[in-house]
PDB file of N, CA, C and O in Angstrom:
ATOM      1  N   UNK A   1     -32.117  -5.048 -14.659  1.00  0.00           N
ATOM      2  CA  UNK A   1     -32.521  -4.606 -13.346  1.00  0.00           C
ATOM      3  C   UNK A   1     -31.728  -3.346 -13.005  1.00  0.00           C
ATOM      4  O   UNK A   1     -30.505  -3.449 -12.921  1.00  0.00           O
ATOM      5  N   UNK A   2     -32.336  -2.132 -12.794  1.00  0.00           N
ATOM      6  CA  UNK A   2     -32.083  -0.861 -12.382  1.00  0.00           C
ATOM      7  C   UNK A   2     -31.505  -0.791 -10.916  1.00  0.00           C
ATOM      8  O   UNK A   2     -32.380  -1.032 -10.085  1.00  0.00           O
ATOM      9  N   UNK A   3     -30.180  -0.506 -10.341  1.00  0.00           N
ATOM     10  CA  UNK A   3     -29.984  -0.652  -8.863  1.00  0.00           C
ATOM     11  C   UNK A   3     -29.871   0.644  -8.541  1.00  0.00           C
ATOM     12  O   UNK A   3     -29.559   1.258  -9.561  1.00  0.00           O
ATOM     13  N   UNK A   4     -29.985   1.431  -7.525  1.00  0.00           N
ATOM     14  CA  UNK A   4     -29.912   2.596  -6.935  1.00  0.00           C
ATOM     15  C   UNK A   4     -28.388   2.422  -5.924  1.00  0.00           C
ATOM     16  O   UNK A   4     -28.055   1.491  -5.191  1.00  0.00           O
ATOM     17  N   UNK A   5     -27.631   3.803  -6.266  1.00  0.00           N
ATOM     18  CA  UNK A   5     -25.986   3.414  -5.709  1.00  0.00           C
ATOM     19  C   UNK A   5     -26.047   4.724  -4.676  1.00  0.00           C
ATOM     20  O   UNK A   5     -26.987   5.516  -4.745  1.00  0.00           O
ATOM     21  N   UNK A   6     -25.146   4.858  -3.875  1.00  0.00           N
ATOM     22  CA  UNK A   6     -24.810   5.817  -2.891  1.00  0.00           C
ATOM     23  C   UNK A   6     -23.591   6.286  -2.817  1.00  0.00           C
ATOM     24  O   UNK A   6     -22.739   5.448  -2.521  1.00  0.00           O
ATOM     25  N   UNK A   7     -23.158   7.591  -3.031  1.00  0.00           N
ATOM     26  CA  UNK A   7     -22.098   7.872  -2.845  1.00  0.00           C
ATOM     27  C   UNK A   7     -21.004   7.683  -1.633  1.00  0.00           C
ATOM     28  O   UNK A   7     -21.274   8.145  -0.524  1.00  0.00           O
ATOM     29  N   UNK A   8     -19.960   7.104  -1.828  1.00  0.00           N
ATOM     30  CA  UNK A   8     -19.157   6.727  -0.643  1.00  0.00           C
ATOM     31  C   UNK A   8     -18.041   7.623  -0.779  1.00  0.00           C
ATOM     32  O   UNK A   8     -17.246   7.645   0.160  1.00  0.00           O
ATOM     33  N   UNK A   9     -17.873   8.220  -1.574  1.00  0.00           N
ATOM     34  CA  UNK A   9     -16.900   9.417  -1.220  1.00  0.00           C
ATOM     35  C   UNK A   9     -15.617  10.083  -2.401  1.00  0.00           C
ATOM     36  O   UNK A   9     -16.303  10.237  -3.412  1.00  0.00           O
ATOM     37  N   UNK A  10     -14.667  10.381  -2.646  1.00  0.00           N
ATOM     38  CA  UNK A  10     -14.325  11.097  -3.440  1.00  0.00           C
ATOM     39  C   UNK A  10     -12.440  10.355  -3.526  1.00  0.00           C
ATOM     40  O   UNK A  10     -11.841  10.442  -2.454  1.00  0.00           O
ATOM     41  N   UNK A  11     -11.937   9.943  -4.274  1.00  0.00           N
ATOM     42  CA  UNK A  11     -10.685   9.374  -4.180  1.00  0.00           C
ATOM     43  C   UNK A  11      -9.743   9.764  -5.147  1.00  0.00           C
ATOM     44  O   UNK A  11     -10.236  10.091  -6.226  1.00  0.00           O
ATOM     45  N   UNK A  12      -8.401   9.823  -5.043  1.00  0.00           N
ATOM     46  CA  UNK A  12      -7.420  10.457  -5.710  1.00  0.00           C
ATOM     47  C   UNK A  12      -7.296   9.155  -6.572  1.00  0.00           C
ATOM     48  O   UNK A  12      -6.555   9.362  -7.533  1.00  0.00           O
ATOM     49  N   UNK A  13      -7.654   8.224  -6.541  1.00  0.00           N
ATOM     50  CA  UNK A  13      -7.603   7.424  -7.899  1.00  0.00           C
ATOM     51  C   UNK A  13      -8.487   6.229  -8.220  1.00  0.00           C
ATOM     52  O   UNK A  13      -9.418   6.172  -7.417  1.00  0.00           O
ATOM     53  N   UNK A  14      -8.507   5.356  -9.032  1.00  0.00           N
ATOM     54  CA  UNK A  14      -9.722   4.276  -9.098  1.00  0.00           C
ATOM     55  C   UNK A  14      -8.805   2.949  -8.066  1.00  0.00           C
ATOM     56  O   UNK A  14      -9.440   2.218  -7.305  1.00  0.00           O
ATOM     57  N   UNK A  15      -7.641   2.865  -8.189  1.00  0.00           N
ATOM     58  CA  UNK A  15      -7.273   2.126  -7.684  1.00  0.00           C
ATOM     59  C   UNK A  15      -7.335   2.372  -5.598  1.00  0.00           C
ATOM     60  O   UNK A  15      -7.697   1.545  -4.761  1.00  0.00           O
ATOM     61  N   UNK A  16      -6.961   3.428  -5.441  1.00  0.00           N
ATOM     62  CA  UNK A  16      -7.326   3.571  -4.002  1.00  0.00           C
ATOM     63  C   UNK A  16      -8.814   3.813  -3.393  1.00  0.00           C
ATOM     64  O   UNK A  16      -9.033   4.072  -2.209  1.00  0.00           O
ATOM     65  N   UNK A  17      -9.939   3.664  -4.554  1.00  0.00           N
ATOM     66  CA  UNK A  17     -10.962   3.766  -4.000  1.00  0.00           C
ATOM     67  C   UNK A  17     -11.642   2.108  -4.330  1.00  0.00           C
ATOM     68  O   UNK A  17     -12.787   1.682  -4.181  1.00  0.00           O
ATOM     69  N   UNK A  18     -10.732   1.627  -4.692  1.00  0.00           N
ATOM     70  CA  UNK A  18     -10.741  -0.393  -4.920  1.00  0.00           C
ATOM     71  C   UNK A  18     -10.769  -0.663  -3.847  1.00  0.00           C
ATOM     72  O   UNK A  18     -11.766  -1.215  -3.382  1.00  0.00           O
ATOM     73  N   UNK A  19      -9.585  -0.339  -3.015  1.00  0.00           N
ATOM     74  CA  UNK A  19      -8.573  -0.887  -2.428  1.00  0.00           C
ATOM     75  C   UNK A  19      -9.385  -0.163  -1.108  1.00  0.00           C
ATOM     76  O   UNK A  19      -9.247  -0.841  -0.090  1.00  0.00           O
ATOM     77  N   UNK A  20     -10.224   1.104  -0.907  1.00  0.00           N
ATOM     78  CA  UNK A  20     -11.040   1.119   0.287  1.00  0.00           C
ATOM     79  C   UNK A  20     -11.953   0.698   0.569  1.00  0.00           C
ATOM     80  O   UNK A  20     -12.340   1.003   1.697  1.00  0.00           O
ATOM     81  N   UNK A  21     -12.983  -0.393  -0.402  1.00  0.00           N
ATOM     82  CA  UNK A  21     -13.908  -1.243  -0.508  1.00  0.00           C
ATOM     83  C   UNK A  21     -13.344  -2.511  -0.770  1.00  0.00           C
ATOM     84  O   UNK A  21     -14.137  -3.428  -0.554  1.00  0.00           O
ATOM     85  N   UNK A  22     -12.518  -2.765  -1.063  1.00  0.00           N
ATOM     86  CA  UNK A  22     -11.910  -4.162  -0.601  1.00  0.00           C
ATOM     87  C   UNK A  22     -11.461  -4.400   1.289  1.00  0.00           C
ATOM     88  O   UNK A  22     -11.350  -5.353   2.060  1.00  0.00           O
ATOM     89  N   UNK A  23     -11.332  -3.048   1.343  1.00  0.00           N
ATOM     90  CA  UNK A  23     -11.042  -2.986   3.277  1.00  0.00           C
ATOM     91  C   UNK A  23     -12.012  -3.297   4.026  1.00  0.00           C
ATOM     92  O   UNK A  23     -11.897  -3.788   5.149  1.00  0.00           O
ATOM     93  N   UNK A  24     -13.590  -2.894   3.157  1.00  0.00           N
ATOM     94  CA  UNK A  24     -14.564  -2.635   4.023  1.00  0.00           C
ATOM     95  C   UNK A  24     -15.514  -3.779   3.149  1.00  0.00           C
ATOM     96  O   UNK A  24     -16.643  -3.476   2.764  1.00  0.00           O
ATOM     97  N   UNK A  25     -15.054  -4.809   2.950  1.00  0.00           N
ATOM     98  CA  UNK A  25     -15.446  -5.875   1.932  1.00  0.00           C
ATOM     99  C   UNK A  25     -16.577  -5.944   1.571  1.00  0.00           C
ATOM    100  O   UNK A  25     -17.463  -6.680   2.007  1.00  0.00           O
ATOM    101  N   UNK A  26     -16.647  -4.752   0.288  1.00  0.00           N
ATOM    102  CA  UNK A  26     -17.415  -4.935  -0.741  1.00  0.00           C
ATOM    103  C   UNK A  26     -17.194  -5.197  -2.094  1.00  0.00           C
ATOM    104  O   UNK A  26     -16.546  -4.652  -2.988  1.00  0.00           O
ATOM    105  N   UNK A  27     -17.770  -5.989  -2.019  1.00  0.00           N
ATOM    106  CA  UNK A  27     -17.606  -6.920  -3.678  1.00  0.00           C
ATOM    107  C   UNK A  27     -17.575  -5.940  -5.034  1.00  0.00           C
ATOM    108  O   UNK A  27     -18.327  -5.041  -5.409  1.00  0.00           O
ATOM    109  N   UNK A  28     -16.474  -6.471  -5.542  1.00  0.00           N
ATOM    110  CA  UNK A  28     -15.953  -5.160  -6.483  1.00  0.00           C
ATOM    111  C   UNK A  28     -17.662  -4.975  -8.008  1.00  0.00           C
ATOM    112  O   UNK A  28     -17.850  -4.086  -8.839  1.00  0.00           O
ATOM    113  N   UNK A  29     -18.362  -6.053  -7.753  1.00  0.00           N
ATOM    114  CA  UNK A  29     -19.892  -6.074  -8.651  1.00  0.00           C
ATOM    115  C   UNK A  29     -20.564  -4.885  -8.412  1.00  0.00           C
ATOM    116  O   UNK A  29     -21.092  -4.257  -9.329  1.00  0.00           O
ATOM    117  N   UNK A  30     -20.598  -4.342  -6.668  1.00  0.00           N
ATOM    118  CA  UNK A  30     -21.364  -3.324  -6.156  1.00  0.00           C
ATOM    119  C   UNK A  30     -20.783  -2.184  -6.357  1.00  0.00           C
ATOM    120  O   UNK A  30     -21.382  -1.172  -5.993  1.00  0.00           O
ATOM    121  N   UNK A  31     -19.655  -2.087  -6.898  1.00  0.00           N
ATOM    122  CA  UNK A  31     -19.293  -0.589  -7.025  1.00  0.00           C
ATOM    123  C   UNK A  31     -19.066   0.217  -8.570  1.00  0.00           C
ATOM    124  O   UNK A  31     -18.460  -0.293  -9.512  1.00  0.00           O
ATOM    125  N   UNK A  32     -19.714   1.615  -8.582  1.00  0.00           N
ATOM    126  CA  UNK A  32     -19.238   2.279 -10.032  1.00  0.00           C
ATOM    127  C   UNK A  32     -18.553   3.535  -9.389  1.00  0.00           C
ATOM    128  O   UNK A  32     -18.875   4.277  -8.461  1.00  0.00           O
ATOM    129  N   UNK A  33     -17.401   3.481 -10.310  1.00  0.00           N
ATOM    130  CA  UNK A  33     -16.920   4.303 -10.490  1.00  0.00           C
ATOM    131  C   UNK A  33     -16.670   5.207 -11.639  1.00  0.00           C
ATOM    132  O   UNK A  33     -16.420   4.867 -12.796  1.00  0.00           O
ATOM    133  N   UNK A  34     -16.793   6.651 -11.061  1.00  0.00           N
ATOM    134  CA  UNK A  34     -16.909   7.967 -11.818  1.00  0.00           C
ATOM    135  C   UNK A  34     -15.715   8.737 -12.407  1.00  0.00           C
ATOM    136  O   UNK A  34     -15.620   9.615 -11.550  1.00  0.00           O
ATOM    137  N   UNK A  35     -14.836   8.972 -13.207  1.00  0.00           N
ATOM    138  CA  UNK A  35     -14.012   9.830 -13.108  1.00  0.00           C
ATOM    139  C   UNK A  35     -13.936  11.520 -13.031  1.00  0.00           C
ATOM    140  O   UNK A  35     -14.700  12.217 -13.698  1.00  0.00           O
ATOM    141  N   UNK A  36     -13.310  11.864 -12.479  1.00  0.00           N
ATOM    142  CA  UNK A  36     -13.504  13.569 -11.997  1.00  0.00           C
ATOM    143  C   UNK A  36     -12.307  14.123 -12.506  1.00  0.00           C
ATOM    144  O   UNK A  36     -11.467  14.578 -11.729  1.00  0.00           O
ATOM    145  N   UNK A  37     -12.089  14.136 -14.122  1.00  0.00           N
ATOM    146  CA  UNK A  37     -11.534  13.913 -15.158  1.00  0.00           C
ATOM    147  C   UNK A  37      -9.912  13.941 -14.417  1.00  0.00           C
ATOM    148  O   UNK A  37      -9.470  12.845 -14.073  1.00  0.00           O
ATOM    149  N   UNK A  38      -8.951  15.315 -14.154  1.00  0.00           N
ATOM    150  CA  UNK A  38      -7.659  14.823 -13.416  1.00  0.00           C
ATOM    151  C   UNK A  38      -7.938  15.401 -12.060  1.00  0.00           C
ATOM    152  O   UNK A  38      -7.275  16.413 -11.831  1.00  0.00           O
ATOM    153  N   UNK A  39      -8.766  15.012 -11.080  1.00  0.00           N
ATOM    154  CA  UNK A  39      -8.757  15.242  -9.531  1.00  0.00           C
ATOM    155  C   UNK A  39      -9.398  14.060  -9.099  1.00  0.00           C
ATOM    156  O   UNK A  39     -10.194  14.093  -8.161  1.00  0.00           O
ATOM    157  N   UNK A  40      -9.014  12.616  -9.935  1.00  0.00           N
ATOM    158  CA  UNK A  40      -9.313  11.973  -9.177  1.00  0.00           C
ATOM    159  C   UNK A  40     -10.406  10.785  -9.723  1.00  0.00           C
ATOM    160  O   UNK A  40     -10.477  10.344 -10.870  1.00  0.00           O
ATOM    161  N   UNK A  41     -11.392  10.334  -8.323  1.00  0.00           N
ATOM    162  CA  UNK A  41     -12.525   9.365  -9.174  1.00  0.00           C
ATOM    163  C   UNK A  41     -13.288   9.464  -7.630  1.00  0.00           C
ATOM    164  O   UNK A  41     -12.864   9.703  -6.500  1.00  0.00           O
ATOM    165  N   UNK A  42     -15.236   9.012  -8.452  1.00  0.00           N
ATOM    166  CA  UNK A  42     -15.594   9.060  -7.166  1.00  0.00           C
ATOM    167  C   UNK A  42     -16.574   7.685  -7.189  1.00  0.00           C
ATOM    168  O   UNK A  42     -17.193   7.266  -8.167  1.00  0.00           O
ATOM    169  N   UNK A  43     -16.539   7.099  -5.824  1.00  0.00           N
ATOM    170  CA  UNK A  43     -17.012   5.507  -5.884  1.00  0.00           C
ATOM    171  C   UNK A  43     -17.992   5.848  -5.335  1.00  0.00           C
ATOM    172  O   UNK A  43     -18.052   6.550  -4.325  1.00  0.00           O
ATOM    173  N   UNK A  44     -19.003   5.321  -6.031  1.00  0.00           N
ATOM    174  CA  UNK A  44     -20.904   4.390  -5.603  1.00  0.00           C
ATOM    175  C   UNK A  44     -20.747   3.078  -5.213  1.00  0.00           C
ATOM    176  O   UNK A  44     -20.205   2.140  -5.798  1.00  0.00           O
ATOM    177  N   UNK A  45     -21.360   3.148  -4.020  1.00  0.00           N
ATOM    178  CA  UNK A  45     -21.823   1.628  -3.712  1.00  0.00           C
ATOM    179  C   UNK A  45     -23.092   1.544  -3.852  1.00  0.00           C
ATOM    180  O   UNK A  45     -23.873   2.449  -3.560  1.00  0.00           O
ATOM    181  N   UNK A  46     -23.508   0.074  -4.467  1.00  0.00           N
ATOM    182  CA  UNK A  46     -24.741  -0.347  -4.613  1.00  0.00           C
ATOM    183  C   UNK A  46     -25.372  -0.298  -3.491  1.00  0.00           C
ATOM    184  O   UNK A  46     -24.691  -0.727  -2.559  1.00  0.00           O
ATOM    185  N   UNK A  47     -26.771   0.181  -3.110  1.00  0.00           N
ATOM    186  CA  UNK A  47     -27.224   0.796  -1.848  1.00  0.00           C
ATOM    187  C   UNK A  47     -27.653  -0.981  -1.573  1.00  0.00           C
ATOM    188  O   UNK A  47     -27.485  -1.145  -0.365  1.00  0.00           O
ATOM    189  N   UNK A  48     -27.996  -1.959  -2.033  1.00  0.00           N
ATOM    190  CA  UNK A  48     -27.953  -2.951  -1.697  1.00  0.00           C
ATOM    191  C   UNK A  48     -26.860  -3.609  -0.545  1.00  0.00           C
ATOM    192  O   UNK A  48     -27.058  -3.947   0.622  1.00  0.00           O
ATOM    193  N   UNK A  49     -25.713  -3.640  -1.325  1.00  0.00           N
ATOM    194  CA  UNK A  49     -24.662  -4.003  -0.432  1.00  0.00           C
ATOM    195  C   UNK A  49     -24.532  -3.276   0.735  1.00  0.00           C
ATOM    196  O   UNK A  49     -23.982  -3.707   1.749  1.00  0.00           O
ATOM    197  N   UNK A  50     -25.115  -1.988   0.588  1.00  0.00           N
ATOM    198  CA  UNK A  50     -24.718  -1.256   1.740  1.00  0.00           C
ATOM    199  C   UNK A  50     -25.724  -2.081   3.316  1.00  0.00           C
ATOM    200  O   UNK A  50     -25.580  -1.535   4.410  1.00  0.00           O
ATOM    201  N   UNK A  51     -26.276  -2.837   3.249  1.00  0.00           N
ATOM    202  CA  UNK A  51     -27.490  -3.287   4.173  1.00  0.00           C
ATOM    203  C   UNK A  51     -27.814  -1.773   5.062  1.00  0.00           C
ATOM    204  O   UNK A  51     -28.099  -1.847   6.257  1.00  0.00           O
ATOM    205  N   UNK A  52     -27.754  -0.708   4.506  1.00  0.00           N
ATOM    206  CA  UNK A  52     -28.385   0.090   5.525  1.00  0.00           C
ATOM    207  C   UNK A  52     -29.992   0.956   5.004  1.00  0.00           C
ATOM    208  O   UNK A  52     -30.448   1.399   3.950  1.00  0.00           O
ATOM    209  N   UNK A  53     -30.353   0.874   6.166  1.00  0.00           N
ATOM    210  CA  UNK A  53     -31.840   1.304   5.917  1.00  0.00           C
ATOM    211  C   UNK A  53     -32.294   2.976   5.756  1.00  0.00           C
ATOM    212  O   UNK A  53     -33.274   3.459   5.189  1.00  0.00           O
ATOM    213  N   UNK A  54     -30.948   3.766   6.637  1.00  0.00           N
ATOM    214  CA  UNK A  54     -30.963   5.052   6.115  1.00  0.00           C
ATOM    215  C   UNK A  54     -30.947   5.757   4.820  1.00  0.00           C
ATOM    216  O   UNK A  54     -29.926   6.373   4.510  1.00  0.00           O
ATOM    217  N   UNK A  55     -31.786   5.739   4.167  1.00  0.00           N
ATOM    218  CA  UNK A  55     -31.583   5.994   2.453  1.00  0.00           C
ATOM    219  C   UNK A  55     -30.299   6.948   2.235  1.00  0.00           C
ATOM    220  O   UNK A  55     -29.206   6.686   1.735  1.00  0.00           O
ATOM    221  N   UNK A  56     -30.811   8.155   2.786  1.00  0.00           N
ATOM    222  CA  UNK A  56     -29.710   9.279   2.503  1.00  0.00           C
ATOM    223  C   UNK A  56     -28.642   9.685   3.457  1.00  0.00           C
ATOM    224  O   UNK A  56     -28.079  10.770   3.604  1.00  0.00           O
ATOM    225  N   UNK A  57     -28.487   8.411   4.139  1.00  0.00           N
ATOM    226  CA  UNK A  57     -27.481   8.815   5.158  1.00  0.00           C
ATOM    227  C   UNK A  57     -26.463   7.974   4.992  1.00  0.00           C
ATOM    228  O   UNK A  57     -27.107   6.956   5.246  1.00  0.00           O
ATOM    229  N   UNK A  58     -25.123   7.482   4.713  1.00  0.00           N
ATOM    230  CA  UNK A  58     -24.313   6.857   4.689  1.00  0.00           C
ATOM    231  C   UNK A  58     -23.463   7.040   5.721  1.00  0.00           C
ATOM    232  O   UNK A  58     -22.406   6.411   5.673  1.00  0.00           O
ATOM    233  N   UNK A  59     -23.694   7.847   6.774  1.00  0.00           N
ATOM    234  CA  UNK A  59     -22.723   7.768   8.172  1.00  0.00           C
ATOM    235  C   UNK A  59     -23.868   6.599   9.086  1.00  0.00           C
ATOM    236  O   UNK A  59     -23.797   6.216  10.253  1.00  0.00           O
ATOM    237  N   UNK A  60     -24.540   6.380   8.372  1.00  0.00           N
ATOM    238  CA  UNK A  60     -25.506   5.196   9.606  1.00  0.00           C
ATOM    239  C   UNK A  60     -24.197   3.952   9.463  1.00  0.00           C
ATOM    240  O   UNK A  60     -23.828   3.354  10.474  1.00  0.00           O
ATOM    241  N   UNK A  61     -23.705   3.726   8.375  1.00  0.00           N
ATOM    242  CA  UNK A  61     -23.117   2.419   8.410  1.00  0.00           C
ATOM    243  C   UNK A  61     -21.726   2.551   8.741  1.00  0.00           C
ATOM    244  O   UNK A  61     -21.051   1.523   8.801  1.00  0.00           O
ATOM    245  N   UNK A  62     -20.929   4.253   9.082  1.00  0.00           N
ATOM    246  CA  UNK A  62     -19.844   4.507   9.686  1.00  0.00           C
ATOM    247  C   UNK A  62     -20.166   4.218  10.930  1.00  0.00           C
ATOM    248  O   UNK A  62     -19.542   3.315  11.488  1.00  0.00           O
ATOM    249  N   UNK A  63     -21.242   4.943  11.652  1.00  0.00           N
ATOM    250  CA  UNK A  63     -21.383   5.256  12.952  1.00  0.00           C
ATOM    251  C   UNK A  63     -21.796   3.752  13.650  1.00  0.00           C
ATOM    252  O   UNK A  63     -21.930   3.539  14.855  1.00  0.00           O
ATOM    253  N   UNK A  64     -21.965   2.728  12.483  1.00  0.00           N
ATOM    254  CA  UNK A  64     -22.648   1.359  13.020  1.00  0.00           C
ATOM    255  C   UNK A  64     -20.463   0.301  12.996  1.00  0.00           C
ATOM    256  O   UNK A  64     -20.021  -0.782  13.382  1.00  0.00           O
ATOM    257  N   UNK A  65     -20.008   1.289  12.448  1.00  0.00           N
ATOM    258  CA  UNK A  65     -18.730  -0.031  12.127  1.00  0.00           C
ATOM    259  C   UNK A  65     -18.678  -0.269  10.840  1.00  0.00           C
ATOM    260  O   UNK A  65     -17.672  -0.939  10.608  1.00  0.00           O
ATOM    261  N   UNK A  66     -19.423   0.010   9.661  1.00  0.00           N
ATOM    262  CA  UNK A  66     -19.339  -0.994   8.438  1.00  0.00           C
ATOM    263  C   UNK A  66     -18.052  -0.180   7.880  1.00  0.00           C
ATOM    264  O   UNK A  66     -17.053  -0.797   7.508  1.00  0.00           O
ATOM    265  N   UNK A  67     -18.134   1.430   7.834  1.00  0.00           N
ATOM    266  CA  UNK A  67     -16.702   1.473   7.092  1.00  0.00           C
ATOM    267  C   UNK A  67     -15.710   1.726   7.662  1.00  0.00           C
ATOM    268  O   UNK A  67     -15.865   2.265   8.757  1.00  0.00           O
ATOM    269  N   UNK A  68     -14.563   1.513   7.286  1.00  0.00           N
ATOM    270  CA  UNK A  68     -13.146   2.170   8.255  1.00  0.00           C
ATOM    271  C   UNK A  68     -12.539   3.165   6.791  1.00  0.00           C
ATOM    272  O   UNK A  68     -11.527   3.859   6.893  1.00  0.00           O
TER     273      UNK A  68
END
């Protein structure tokens, strides 16, 4: 099964971009992470988990509370 992911943003490492979806409790299944060879890593969430209906907008689920 093919899932479609959304970018959640850009992190100075794999471990602090764990550790900002463990804040905003998403299950570590829903997320891939990219490396941005030495600047870092960048995390996808499974647009599933995300329950939001804005396809290309990921501030719907800031502006709703889902992330901190």
């Amino acid at each position: 099964m093919a899932y479609d992911y959304d970018e959640a943003g850009d992190f100075a490492s794999e471990r602090d971009a764990r550790e900002w979806a463990e804040r905003n409790n998403i299950e570590p299944a829903d997320l891939h992470v990219r490396n941005r060879s030495d600047r870092g890593v960048t995390l996808s969430v499974r647009r599933s988990a995300l329950g939001d209906t804005a396809r290309g907008d990921l501030t719907y689920g800031r502006r709703t509370g889902y992330f901190s």
